[in-house]
N, C-alpha and C positions, 0 to 999 in steps of 0.2 A: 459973576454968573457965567461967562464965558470958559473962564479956566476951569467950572465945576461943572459945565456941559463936555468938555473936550475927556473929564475922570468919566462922566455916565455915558458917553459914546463909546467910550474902549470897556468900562464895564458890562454896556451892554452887548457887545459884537461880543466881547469872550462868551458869558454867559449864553446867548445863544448859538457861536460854533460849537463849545464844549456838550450844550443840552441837546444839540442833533448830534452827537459824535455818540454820545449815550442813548439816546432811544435807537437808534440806527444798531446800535449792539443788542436791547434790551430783547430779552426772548432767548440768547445764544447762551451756550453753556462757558461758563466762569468757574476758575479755582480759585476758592477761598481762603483768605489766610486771615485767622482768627487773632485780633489784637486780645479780646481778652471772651469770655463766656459768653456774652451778651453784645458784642460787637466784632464787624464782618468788615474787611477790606479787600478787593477786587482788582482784577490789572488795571478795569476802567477807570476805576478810582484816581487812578494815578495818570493813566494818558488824557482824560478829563484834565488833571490841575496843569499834567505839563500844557495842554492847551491855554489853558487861561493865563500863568505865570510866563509863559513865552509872550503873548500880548503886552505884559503890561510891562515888562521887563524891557520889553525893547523900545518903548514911549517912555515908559518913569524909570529908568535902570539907579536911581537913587533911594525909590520909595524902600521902608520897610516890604516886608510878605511876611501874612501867617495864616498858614493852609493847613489843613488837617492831617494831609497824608507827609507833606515832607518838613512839617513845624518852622522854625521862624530864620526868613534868612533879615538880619542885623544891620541898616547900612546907617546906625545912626540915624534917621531920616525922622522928622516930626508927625512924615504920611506913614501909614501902615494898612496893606490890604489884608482884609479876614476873608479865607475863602473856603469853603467847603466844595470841591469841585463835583460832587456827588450826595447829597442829603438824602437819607433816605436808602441807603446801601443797602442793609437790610432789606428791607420791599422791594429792591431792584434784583438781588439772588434769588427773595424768594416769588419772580416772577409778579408781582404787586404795582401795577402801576401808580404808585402816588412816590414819586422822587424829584427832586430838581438840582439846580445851580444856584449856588447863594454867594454875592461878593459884597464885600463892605467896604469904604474906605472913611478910615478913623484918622482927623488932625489931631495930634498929643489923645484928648480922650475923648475931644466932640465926633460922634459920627455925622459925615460930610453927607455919604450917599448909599444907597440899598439899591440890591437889583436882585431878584430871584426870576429865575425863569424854571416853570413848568412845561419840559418838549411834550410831553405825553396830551394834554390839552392846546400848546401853545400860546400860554400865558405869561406875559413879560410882565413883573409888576417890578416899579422903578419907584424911588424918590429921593429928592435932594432937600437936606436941611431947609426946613421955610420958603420952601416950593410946593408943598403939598405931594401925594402920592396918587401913581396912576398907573391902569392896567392897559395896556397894547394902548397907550396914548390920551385913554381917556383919563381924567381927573376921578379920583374914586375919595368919596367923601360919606362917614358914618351920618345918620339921620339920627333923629331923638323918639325915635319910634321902637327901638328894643325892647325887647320886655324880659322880666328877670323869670315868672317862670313857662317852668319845663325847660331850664336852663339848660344849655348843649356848653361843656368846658373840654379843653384841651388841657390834659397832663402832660409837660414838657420836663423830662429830668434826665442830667448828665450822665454821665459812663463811671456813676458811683461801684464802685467794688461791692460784690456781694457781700451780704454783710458786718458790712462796714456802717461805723456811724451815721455818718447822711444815707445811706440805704436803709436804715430801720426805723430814719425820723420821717423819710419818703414814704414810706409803708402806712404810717399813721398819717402822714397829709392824704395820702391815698382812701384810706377805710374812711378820713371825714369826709372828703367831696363826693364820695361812692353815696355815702347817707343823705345827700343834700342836694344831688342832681340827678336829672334826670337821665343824664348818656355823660361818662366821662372816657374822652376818647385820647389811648394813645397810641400814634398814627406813624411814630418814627421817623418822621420828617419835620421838623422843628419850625424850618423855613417857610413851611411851605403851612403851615399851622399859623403862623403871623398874619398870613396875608390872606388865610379864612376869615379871621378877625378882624382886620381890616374890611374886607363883603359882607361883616355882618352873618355870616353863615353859621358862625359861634357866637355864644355871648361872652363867655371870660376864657381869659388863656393864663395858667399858672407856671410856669416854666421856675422848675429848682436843680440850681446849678448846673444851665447845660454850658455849654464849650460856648466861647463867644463867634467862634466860628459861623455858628449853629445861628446864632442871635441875633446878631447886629443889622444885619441888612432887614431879615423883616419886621424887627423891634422898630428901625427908624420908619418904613411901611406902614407898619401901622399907626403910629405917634403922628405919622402927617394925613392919615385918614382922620384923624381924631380920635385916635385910642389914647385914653390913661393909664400911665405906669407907676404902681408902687413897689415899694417893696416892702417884704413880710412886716416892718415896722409903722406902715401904714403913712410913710413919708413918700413923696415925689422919687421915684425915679431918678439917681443918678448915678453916672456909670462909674463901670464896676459891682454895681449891686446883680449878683447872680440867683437871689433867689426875689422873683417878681412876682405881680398878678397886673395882670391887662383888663380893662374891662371900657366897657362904652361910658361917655360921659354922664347919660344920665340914669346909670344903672351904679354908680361907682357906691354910693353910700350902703344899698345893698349885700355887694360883695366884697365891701371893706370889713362887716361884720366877722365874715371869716376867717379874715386874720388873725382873729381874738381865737380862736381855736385851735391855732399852732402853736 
């Protein structure tokens, strides 16, 4: 426990210098540089990750990195941080406050530990493998009180090529949940979508094939609030599986049905 409070103390100092370094920008005018039609890259972007990656580089300068904006530095290492030093880019150009800071740190394939911070609220949600998950300190834990309807779902889907295969099998996961819920919200911040889920603020969160970057930290967030994960084969959750659905415990059989519909 010791040496995985000393990863969530350097996880959590990055994630909040970097999330003030970015709201303290948010509002200023940014030149955009378009990775592809439907996704935006920023200077913050990038002095956000140098923030975070200079942190942990200089305490773990053995561990893996794999960051959104400058991809995977290599050191042979069993740790690996996943960090999206900006979620939510989009929304942050186009003046949108709903963005944050997501870091993960994954042993070989277990994730260890989640940390997203929302600067624009001030919301630090953290958790560590089989410690449970908690916002600005306190324990945040799902109740058995959800209810399935007038269901509120979150569409989470990666930076598929227009399209492209998985963009026309998206399209039709999309026209079903449009028929079957009441609000299906996509929010462009993936991260920060987990950890609605975890408060209970949504009922099911479907996420197909986003970037792990995007994932891991509020995936393990919610899993320690007591969210269930499967994936589209209606099997448990195990990683690597990029196309999921989250949902509360005891709504799961519910929105398992859906699956049969993909």
């Amino acid at each position: 426990m010791n040496e995985l409070n000393i990863y969530l103390e350097v996880a959590v100092h990055s994630a909040k210098e970097a999330g003030t370094f970015l709201l303290n920008q948010f509002g200023e005018e940014h030149i955009p540089t378009y990775k592809s039609k439907a996704d935006v890259s920023l200077d913050v972007d990038k002095e956000s990750e140098n923030i975070i990656i200079r942190k942990i580089r200089k305490i773990f300068p053995s561990h893996n990195i794999y960051s959104e904006e400058l991809g995977k530095i290599n050191n042979q290492s069993s740790f690996t941080w996943y960090i999206d030093p900006l979620d939510g880019t989009n929304n942050y150009f186009a003046g949108i406050p709903y963005f944050g800071v997501s870091i993960a740190l994954v042993e070989n394939s277990e994730i260890l530990l989640g940390v997203v911070y929302n600067p624009v609220t001030d919301q630090l949600f953290s958790a560590l493998k089989g410690y449970g998950a908690f916002l600005n300190g306190e324990k945040i834990k799902t109740s058995n009180e959800n209810k399935t309807s007038y269901s509120i779902l979150s569409f989470i889907k990666g930076h598929a090529k227009v399209n492209s295969t998985s963009d026309i099998e998206a399209q039709k996961i999309e026209q079903i949940l449009s028929s079957k819920f009441s609000r299906v919200l996509k929010m462009w911040a993936p991260s920060l979508d987990w950890c609605l889920l975890a408060l209970e603020k949504i009922n099911v969160l479907i996420s197909y094939k986003s970037e792990f970057e995007d994932m891991l930290a509020g995936l393990l967030i919610a899993q320690e609030a007591g969210i269930i994960i499967y994936n589209f084969d209606g099997k448990p959750y195990q990683s690597g599986n990029n196309k999921i659905i989250a949902v509360h415990d005891n709504s799961a059989d519910d929105f398992l049905q859906l699956l049969k519909s993909f």
